[in-house]
VEXVO-777408 format. One record per residue (C-alpha): x, y, z. Coordinates in pm, 1 decimal. Layout:
      east     north        up
         X         Y         Z
...
END
This chain:
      east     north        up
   -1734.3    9809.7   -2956.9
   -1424.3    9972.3   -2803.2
   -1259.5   10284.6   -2976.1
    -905.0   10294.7   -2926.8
    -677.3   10609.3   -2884.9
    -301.0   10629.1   -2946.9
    -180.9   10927.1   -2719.5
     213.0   11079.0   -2776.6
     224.7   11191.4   -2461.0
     578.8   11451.8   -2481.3
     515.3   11686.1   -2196.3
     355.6   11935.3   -2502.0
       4.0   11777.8   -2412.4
      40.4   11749.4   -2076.5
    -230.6   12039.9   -2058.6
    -437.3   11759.6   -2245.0
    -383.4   11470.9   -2120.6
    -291.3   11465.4   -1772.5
    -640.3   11498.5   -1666.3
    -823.1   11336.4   -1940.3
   -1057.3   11077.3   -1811.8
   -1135.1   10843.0   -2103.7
   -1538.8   10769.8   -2133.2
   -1701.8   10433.1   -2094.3
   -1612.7   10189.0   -2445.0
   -1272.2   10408.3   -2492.7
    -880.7   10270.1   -2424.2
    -526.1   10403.2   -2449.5
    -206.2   10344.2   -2568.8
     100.1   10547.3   -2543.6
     407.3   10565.0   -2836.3
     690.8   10824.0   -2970.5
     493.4   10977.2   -3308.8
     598.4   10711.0   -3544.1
     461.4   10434.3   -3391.5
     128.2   10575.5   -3317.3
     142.8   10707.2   -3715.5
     161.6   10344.0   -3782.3
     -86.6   10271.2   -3534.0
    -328.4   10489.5   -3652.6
    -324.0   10444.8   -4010.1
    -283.5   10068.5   -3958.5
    -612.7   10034.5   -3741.5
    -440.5    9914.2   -3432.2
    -581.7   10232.5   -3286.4
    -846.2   10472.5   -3446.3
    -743.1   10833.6   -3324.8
    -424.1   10968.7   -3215.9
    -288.0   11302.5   -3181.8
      16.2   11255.5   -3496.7
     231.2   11437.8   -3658.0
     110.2   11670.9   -3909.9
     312.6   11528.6   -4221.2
     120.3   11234.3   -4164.6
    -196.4   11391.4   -4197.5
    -146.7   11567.3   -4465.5
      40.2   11248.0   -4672.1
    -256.4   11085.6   -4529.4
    -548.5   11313.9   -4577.5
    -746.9   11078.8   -4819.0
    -820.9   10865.7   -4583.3
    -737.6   11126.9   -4245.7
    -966.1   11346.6   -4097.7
    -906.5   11604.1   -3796.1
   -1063.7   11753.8   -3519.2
   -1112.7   12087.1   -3589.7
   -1001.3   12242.6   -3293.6
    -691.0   12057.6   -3133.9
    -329.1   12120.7   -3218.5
       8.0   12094.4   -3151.3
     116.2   12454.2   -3259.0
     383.1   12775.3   -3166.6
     401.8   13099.0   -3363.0
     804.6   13133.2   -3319.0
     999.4   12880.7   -3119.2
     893.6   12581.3   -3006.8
    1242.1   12453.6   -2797.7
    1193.3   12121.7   -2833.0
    1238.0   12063.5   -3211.5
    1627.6   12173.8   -3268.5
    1924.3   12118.7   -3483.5
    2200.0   12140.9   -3258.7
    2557.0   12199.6   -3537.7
    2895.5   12340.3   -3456.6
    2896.4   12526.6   -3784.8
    2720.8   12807.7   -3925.4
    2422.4   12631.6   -4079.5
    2510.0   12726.8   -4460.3
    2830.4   12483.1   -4346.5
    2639.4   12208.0   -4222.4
    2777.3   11907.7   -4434.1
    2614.3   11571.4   -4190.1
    2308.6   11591.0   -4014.8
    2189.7   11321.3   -3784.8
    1812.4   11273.6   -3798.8
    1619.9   11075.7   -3489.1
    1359.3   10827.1   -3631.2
    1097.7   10936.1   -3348.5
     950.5   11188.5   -3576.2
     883.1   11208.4   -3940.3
     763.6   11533.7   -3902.5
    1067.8   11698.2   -3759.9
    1244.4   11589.0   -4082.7
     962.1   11670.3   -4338.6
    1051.5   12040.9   -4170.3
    1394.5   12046.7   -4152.8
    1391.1   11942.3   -4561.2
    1096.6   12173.5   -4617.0
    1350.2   12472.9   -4462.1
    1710.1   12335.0   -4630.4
    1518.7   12386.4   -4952.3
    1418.1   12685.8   -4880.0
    1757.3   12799.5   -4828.7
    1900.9   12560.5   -5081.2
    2148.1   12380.3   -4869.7
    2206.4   12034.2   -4944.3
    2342.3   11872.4   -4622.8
    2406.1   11491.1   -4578.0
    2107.8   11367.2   -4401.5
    2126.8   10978.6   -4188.8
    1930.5   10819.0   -3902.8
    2142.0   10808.4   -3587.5
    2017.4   10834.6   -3254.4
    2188.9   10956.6   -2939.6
    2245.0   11311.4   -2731.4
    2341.9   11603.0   -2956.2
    2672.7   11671.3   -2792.6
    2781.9   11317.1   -2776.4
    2708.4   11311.6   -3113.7
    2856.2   11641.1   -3253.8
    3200.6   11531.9   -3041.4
    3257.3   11240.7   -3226.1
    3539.9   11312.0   -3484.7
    3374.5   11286.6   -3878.5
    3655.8   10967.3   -3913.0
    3461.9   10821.2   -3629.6
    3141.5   10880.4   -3786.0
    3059.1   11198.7   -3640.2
    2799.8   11490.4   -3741.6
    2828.1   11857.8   -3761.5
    2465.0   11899.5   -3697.7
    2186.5   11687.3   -3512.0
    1838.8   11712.5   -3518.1
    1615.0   11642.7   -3151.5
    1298.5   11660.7   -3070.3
    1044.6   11600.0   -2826.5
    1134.1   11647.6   -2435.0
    1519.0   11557.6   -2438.8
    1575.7   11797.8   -2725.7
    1418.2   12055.0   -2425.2
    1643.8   11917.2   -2183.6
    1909.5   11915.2   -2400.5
    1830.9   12261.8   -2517.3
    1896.9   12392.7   -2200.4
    2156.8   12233.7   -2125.2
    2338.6   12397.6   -2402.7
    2175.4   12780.3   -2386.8
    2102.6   12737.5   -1990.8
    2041.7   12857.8   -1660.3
    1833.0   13073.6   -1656.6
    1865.1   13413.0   -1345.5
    1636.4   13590.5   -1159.5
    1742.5   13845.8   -1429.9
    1675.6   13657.0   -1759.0
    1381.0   13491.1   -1957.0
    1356.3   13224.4   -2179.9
    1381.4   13473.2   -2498.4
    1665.0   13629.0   -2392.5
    1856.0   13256.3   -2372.0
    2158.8   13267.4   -2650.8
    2087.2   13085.2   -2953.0
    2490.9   12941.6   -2928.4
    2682.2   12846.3   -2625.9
    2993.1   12618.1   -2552.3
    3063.8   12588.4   -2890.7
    2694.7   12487.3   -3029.8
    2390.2   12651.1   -3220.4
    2118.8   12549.4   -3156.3
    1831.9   12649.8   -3470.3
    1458.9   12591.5   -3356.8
    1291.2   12452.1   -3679.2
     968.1   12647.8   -3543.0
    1134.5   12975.3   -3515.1
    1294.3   12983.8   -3871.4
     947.7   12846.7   -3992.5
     842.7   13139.1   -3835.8
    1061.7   13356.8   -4059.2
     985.5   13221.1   -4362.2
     639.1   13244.0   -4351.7
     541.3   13459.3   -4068.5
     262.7   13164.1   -3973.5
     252.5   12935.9   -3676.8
     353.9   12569.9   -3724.8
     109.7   12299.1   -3659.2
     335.1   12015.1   -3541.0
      41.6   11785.9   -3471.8
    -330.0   11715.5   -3513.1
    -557.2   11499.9   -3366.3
    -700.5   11302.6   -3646.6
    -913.3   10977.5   -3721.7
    -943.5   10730.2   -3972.0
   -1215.0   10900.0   -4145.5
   -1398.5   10542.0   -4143.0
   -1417.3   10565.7   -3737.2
   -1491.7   10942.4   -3634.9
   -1457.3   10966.4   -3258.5
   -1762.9   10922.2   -3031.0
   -1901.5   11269.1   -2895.1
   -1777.3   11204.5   -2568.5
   -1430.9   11150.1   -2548.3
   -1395.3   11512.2   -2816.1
   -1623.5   11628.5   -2504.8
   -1411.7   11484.2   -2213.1
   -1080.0   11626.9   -2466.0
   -1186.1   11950.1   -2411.6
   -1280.3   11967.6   -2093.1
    -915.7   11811.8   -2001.2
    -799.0   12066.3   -2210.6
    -968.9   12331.2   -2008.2
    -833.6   12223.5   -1681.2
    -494.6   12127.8   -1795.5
    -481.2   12565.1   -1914.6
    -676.8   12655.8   -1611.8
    -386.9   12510.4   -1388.2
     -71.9   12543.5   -1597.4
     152.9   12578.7   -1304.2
      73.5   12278.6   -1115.7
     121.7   12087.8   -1503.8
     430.7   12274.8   -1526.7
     546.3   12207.3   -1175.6
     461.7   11797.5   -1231.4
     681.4   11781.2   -1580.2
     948.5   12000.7   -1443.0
    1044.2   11759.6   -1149.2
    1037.4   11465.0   -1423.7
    1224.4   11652.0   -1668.0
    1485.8   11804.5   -1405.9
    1431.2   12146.3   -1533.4
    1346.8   12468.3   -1322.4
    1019.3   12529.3   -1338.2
    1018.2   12877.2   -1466.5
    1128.4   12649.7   -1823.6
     837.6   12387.0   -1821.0
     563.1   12656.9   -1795.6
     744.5   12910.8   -2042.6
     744.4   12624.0   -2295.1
     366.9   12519.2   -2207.7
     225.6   12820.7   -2254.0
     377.4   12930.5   -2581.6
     155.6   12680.1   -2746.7
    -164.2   12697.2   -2906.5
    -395.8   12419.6   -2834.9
    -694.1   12521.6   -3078.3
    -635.9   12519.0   -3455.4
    -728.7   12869.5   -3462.2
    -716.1   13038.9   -3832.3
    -373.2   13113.4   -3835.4
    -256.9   12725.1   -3734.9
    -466.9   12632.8   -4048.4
    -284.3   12875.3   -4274.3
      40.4   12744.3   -4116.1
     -29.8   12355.3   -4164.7
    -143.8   12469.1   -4510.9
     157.8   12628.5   -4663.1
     340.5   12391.6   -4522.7
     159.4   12124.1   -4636.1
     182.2   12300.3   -5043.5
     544.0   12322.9   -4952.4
     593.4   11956.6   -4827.3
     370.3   11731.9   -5000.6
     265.7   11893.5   -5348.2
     -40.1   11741.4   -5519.1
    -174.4   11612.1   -5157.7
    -544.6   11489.5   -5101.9
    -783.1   11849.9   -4970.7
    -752.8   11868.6   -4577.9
   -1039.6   11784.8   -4387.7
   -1211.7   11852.6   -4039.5
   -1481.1   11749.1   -3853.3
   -1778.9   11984.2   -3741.8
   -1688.4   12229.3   -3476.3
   -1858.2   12222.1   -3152.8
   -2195.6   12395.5   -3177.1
END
């Protein structure tokens, strides 16, 4: 019988999945997050590395592997609200529908500061969007994700010099701020933030081999981050330098402090949620 696998492949897992060779019995799809959430809890495929939310809205019928993640302690880059206002002034908030878990976070931190913004779905670039006059329908903050919210990140806080780094970027430039939801998670809490797991229906745990050819990927994806970074950077159109910054901020593993992360979170996002589970680690 085949076992299928719904891959989001953002240039985040590129260190993943860009070598992964699948086993014998095991196929592929590709999707933006929410249609492999669907996929995956629907059965169309039976593991998929989805957003976080999911799992944990999920988790009575959602396991994970226990050591694979999506995860940054600080920023991230590639989730941002981009607003022309100081965010306690941010009155309309355009929200993508890629990701549900880019939203459950950006709620999860207006709470927290008890702001009360107008959020509504609109897609498009975040300075096409934040020109628009409000008359015209237009937003004083937008929220991107995924490898145009990178692209568009830079655009905004960009280029980088011989003399700079990626931290020392501004946060605001030509007349925007741009807020990295991971970075102000980060100063909440003080814990990483798991943005995604790689979990199974808990009725069809994966076969040994393709955790076993996952890893091994994994280790060769790492082991060569600069030809990864190199690859993504030509199809992204951004210097290098940027593509292997933002590849090797994250953390791949669901180490200890991921899991404390993706727990608070998960108290602070979906109260009264089914226990967490994880398969056996290797060994």
């Amino acid at each position: 019988m085949t076992y299928r696998a719904g891959w989001i492949h953002f240039t985040n897992v590129a260190p993943i999945l860009d070598s992964l060779v699948l086993p014998p019995g095991v196929t592929a799809i590709t999707g933006v997050p929410t249609e492999m959430n669907a996929a995956l809890l629907s059965g169309q495929v039976d593991i998929a590395n989805i957003s976080a939310v999911e799992f944990i809205r999920h988790a009575d019928v959602l396991e994970a592997l226990p050591d694979f993640s999506v995860a940054v302690l600080g920023p991230v880059y590639s989730v941002n609200l981009f607003h022309t206002r100081p965010l306690e002034q941010v009155r309309r908030v355009a929200l993508t529908s890629q990701s549900a878990m880019s939203v459950a976070l950006l709620e999860v931190l207006l709470r927290e500061r008890g702001l009360t913004p107008t959020l509504e779905r609109a897609e498009g670039e975040a300075q096409v969007l934040l020109s628009r006059p409000h008359e015209d329908g237009g937003f004083d903050g937008v929220l991107r994700i995924g490898d145009s919210a990178l692209r568009e990140w830079y655009g905004v806080v960009g280029p980088l010099t011989p003399q700079t780094t990626m931290t020392s970027l501004p946060h605001t430039a030509r007349g925007i701020t741009v807020t990295d939801l991971a970075e102000e998670w980060f100063r909440l809490t003080g814990h990483p933030f798991t943005f995604a797991v790689w979990a199974y229906r808990k009725a069809a745990p994966p076969p040994a081999a393709l955790v076993q050819a996952m890893r091994e990927a994994r280790r060769d994806g790492l082991g060569h981050l600069a030809a990864v970074a190199a690859r993504h950077a030509q199809k992204l159109g951004l210097p290098e330098r940027v593509v292997q910054h933002y590849l090797w901020n994250f953390r791949y593993h669901l180490e200890a402090p991921d899991r404390l992360g993706l727990h608070e979170f998960a108290a602070k996002a979906v109260p009264g949620h089914a226990p967490l589970t994880f398969g056996p680690r290797p060994g």
